[in-house]
NUFI-494307 format. One record per residue: x, y, z of N, C-alpha, C in turn; residue in three letters. Coordinates in pm, whole numbers, plus 50000, padded with zeros to 5 digits. Layout:
XYZXYZXYZAla...
END
This chain:
151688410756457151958396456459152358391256322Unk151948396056204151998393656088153108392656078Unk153658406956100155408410856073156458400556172Unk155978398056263156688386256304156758375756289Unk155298367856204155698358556165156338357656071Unk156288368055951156978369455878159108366555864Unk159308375655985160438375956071160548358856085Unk159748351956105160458340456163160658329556028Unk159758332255949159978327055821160948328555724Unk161508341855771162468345055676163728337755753Unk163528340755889165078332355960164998319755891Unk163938316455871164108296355831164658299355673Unk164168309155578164678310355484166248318755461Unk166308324855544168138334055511169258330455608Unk168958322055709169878320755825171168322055735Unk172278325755770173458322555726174148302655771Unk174928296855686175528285455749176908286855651Unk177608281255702178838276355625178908266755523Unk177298255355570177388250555396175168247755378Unk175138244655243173958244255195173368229455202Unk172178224155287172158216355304171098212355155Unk171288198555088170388196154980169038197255012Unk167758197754911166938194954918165878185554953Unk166698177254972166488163455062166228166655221Unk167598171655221168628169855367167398178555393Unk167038191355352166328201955427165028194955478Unk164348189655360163038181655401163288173155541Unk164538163555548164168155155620164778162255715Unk165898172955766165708178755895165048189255959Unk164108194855851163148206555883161728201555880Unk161598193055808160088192255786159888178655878Unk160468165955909160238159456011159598165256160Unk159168154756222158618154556384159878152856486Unk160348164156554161348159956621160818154656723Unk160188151156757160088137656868159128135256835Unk159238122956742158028111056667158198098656753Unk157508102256838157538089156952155748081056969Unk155538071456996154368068256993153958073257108Unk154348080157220154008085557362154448101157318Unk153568109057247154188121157276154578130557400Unk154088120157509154458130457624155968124057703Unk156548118457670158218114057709159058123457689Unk158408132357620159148148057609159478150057784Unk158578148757831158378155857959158968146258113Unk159478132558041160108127158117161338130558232Unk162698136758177163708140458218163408157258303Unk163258148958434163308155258523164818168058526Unk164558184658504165908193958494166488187258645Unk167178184958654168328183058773169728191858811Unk169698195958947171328201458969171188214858923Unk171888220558864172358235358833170728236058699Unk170858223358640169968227258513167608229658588Unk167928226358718166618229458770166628246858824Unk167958254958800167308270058855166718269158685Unk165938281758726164828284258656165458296958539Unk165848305358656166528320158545167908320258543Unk168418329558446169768329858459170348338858568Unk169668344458606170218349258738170598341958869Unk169328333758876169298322959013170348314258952Unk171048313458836171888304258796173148308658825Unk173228319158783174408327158766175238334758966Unk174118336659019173768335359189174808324459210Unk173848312159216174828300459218175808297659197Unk176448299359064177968295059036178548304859068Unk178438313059054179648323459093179898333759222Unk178598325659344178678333059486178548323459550Unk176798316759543176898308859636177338295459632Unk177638288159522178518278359545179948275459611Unk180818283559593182268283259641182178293959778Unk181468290459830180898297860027180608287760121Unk181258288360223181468278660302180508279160419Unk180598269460475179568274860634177688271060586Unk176968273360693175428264860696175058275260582Unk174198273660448174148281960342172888268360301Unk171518277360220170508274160180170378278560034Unk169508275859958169028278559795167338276659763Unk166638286159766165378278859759164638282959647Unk163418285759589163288286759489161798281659453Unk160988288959372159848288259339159178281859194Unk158178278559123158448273459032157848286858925Unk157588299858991157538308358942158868312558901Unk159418311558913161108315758918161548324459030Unk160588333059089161548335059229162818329959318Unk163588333659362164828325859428164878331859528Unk165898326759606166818334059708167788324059757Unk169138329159823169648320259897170288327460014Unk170818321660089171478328860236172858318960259Unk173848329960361174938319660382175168323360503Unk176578315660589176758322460701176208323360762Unk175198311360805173808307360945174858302160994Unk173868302761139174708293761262174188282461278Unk173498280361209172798262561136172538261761017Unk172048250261009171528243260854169898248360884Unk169578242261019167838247461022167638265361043Unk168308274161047168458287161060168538286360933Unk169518289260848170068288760746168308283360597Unk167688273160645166998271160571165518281460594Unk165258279660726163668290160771164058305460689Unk165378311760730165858327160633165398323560523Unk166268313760427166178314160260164658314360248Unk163778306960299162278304460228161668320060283Unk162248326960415161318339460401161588351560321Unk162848348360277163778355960174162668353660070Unk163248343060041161768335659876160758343559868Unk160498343559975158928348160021158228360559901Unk159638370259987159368382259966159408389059783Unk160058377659721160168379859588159328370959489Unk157978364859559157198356059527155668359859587Unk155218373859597154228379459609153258371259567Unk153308374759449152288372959357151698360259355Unk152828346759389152748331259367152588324259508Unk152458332959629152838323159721151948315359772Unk150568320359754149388307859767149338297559673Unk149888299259587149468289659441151008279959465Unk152288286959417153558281259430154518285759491Unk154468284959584155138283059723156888279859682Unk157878293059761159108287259743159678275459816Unk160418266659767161058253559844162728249659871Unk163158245259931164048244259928165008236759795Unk165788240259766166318227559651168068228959637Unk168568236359740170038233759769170398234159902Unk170578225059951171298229460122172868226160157Unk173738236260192174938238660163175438226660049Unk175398230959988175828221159822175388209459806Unk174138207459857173848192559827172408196859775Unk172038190559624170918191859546170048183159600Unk168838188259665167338179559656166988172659597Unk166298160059618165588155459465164348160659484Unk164098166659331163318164859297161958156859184Unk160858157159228159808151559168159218151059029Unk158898146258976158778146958850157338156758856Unk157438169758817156548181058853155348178358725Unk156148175758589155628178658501154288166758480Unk154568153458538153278140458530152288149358591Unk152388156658762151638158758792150908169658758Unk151408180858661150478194558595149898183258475Unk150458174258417149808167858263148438161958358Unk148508154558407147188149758536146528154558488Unk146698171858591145218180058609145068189858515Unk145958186158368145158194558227144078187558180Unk143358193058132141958188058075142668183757913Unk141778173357864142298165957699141628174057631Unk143018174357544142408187157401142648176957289Unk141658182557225141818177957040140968184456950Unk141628184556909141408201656766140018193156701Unk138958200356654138388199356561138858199956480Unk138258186856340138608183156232137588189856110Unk138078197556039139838199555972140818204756024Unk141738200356109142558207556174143148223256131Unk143128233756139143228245656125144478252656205Unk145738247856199146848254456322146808265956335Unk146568276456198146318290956260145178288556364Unk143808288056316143118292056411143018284856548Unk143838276456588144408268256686144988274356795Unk146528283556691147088294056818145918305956865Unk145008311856722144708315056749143498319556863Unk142908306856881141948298757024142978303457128Unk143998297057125144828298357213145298312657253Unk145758323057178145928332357250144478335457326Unk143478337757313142268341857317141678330157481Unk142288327057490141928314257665142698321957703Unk144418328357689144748338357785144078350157796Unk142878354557726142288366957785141148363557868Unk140668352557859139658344757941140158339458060Unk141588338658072142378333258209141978318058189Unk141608314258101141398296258069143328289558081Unk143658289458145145328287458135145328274358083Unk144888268358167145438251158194144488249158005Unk143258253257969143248246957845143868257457776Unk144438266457785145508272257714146788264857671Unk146928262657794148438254557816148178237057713Unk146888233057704146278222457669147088220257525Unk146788234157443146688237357328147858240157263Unk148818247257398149888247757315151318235057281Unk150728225957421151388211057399150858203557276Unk149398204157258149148196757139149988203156989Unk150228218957010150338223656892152018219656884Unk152788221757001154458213256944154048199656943Unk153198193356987153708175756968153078174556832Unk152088178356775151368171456627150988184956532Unk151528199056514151818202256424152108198256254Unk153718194656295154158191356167153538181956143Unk152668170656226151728159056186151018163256073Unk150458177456082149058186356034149998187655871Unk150958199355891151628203755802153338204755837Unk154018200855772155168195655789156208207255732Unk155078220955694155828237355666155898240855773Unk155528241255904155068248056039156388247856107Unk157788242456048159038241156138159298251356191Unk158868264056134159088276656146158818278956265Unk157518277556230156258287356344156408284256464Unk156428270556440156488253956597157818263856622Unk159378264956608160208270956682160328282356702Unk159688292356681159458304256679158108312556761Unk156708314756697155558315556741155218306756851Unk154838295356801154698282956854155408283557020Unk156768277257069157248282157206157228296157257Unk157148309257154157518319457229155768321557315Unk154608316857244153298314957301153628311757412Unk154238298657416154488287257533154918294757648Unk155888300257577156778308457716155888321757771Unk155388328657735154298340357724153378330657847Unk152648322257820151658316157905152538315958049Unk153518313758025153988306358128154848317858259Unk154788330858184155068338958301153578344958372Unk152788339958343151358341658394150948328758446Unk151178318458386150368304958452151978295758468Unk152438298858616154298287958557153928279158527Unk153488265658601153518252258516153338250758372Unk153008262958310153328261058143155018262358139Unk155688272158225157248270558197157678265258238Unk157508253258360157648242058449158028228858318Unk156528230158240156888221658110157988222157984Unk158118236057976158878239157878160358236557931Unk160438240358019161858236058085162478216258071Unk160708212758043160908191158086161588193357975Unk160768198257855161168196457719162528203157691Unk163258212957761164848217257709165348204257750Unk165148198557883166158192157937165798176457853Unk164838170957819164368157557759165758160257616Unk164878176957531165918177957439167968175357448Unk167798182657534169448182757577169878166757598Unk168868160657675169598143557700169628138357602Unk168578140957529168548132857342170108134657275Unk170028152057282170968154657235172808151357277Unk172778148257362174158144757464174308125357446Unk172918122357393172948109057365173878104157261Unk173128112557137173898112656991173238124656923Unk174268134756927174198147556873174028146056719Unk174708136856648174848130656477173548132456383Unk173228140756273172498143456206171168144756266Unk171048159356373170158164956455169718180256432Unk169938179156302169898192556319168508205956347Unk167978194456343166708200656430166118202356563Unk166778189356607166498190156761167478194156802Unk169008198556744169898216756785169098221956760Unk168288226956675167618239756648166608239256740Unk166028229956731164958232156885165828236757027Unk166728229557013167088233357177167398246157216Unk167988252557076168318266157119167538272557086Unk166598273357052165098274657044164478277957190Unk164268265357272164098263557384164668275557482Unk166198272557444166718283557567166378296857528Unk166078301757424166188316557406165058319457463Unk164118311657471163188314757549162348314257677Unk163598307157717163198304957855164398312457925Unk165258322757820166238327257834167598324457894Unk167838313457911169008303257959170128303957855Unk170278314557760170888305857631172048303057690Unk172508303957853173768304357865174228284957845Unk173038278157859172488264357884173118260457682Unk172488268757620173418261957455174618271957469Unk175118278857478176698280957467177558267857539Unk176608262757670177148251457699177338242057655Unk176378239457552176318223957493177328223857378Unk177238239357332178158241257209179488236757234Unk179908240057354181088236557411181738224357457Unk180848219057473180288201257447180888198557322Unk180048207757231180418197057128181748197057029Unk182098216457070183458214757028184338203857095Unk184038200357187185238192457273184938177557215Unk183698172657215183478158357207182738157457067Unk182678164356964181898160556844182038175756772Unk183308175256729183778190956658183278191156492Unk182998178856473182088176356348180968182756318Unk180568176056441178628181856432178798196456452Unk179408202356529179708217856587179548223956442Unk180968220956357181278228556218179918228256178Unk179018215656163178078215556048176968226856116Unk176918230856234175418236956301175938249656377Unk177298254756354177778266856419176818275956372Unk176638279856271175458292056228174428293356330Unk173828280456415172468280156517173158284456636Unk174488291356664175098290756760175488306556785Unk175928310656671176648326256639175998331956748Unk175348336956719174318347856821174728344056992Unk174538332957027174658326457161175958330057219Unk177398324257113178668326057143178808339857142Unk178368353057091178518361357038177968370357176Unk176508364457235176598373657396176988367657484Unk177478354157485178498352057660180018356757582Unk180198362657462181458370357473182428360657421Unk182458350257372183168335957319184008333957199Unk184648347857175185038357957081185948342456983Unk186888338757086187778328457042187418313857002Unk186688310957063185308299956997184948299956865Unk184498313956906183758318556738184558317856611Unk185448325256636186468324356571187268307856526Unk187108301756590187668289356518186608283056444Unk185798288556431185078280456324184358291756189Unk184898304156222184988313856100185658307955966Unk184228308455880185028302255752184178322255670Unk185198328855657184398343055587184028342355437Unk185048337755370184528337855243183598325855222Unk183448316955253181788306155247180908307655312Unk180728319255440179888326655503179438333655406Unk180288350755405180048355655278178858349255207Unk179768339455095179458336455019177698332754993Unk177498329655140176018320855146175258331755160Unk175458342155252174918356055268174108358655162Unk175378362855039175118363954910173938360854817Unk174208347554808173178337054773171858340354811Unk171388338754999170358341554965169838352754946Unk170528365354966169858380254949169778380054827Unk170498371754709170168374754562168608366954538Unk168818353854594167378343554616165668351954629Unk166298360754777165318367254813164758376554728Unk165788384554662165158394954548164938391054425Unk165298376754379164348370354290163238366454310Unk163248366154457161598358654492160148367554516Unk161198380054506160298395154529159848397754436Unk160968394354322160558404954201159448389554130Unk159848379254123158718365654101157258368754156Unk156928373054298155968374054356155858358854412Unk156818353854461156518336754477156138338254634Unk155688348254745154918343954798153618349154826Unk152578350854691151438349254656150988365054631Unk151288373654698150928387954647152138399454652Unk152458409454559152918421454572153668427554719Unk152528427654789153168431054942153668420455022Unk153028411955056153568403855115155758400055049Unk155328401354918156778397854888157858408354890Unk157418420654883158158429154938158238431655089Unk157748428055168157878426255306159178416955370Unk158908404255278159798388855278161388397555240Unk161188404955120162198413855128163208419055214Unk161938425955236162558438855302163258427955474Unk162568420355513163568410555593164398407755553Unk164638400455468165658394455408166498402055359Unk166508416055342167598427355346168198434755459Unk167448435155589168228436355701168598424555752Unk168098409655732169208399955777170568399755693Unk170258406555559171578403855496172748413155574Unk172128421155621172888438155688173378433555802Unk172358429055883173208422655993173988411056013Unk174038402655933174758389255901176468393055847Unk176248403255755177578408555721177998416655826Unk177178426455864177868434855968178688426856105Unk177748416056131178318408456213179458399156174Unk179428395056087180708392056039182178395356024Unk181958408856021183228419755970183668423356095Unk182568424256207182898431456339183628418856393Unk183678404756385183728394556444185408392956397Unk185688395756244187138393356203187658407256232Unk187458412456271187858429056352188458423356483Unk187288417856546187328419256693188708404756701Unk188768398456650189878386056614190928388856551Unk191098401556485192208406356398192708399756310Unk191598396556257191788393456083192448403055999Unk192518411555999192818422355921192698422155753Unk193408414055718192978410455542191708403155541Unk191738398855595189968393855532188848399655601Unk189218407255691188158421255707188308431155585Unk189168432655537189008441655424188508433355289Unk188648426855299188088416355147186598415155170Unk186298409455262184948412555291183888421555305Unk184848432455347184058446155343183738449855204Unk185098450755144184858457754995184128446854884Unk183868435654902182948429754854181498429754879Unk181378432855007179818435155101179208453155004Unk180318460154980180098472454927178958473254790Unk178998461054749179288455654568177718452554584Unk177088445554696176268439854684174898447654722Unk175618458054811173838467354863174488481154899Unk173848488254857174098503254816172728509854933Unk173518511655034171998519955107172748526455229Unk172288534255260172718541455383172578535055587Unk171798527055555171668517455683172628503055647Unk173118499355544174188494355549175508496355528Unk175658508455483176628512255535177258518955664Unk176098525555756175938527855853176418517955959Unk176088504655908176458495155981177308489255990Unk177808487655826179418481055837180398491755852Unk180208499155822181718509955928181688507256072Unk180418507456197180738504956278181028493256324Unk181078482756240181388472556237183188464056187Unk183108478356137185008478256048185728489256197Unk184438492456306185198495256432184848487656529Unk184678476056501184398465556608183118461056703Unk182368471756619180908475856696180158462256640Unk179648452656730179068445556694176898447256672Unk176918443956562174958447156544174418443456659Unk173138450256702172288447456816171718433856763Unk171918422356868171098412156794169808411956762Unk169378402456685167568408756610166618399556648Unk
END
């Protein structure tokens, strides 16, 4: 766990971007409360609706590309475990619906006394649904941390109710810990998008109504965001945050696409939170228009030199620990370039794949990076990390 949090600290410290935001700018979009509301639970308002209520990307992907464009009595039903099913080609709507739920059935073992599959498409017309999430907040029991508030030992309570099967005050703990965190400590941006939801999501393939919630909160995020995307750069980072872990990221390649079309501003400034996303739905040409290589590069640079000043300093508090921070911060440099080079490959850059390479040469001398950028000067893109 160490090594991962580590891992997530260093993403907040090496991400690559196209530009450097000031010391200001960082405070006030990293270290702020992204939803400083006097109701912290309005998170949980915006009911997912339509395509954005399937649950996985499969039951999503089901949908758009079979059973939507199929004609004739056709059902969609669906669990809040994530189970699915759908059927087409009944000789009714009431045929058509009794199949789909015993279909459900059968891929909802585990949930069907507790959460029961339901209907929520009948030949192309979306259900409404209920606002799920008021009624799990109801029947959680009220948490509040003993004072001095302690956030490690907070998650750490919290993992420890999932070995007790305590869910619901599991689940208690990990809403308090995204809504008033950064309240506590306003360093935790990290953890809160990283540790912090991937907990969330962990609970929640064991107890769903923890991923029932996490889902209020993509979609609350996404409406914020579709409101006024303009100096957000945190609640982007949350959202795609959100999806990676509820594994939807196909849900931010979408928005990205959004915003190239309607706010190509904001896009340029937050493409770096995006790379990875565009990079597995395959968005080769996307990506590419907002390739800036030598101020990529360039930032790469920067912080892998940062990082090995901060190693050889000891600036985060002991010997090992800072060679650890390192040693991250030297395979993000590996894969950040490698991915880079493979990206103006795969776009046929040709001169500035070679400028880049033979500059990337200059900077780290090791056999796992070079390993990497040759297959990368053959188009082989890095396993993402």
């Amino acid at each position: 766990m160490q090594q991962l949090l580590l891992l997530g600290l260093a993403s907040l410290f090496f991400s690559c971007s196209g530009t450097t935001p000031t010391s200001s700018q960082t405070a006030a979009q990293e270290g702020g409360s992204q939803h400083a509301f006097e109701n912290p639970d309005v998170i949980f308002e915006n009911i997912p609706q339509d395509v954005d209520s399937l649950i996985t990307f499969k039951a999503f992907d089901a949908y758009e590309n079979k059973y939507k464009n199929l004609s004739g009595f056709k059902s969609f039903a669906q669990s809040e475990s994530g189970a699915w099913a759908y059927v087409i080609n009944r000789d009714s709507q009431e045929e058509a619906d009794l199949h789909v739920l015993e279909s459900c059935k059968k891929y909802n073992v585990r949930f069907n006394d507790t959460y029961p599959c339901s209907l929520i498409n009948i030949s192309n017309k979306w259900l409404d649904s209920p606002n799920r999430a008021k009624e799990i907040l109801g029947s959680l029991p009220k948490f509040t941390p003993e004072t001095p508030i302690d956030l490690r030992k907070l998650r750490s309570n919290a993992l420890e109710d999932l070995q007790t099967k305590d869910y619901a005050v599991a689940l208690s703990k990990r809403i308090w810990f995204h809504q008033h965190a950064l309240e506590v400590d306003e360093h935790y941006s990290a953890v809160r998008l990283s540790y912090g939801i991937m907990d969330w999501a962990e609970l929640g393939e064991i107890y769903p109504p923890a991923k029932t919630l996490l889902r209020y909160v993509a979609s609350y995020t996404k409406h914020s965001l579709m409101n006024d995307p303009k100096d957000a750069y945190s609640l982007i980072h949350e959202y795609v945050s959100l999806n990676r872990v509820l594994e939807r990221t196909d849900q931010s390649m979408s928005f990205f696409k959004w915003l190239d079309k309607h706010h190509p501003d904001v896009a340029i400034k937050n493409f770096h939170i995006f790379q990875d996303v565009l990079i597995k739905h395959e968005q080769y040409s996307l990506y590419n228009k907002y390739l800036s290589p030598n101020v990529d590069f360039s930032q790469m640079v920067s912080n892998y030199v940062w990082a090995i000043d901060a190693s050889e300093k000891v600036v985060y508090g002991d010997k090992k620990t800072s060679q650890e921070m390192l040693a991250s911060a030297t395979k993000t440099f590996i894969y950040n370039v490698s991915r880079l080079v493979a990206m103006l490959v795969i776009n046929e850059r040709s001169e500035e794949t070679k400028s880049i390479a033979a500059k990337a040469k200059l900077e780290l001398d090791s056999d796992e990076f070079m390993t990497s950028l040759n297959n990368a000067l053959d188009g082989e893109l890095p396993l993402a990390r």
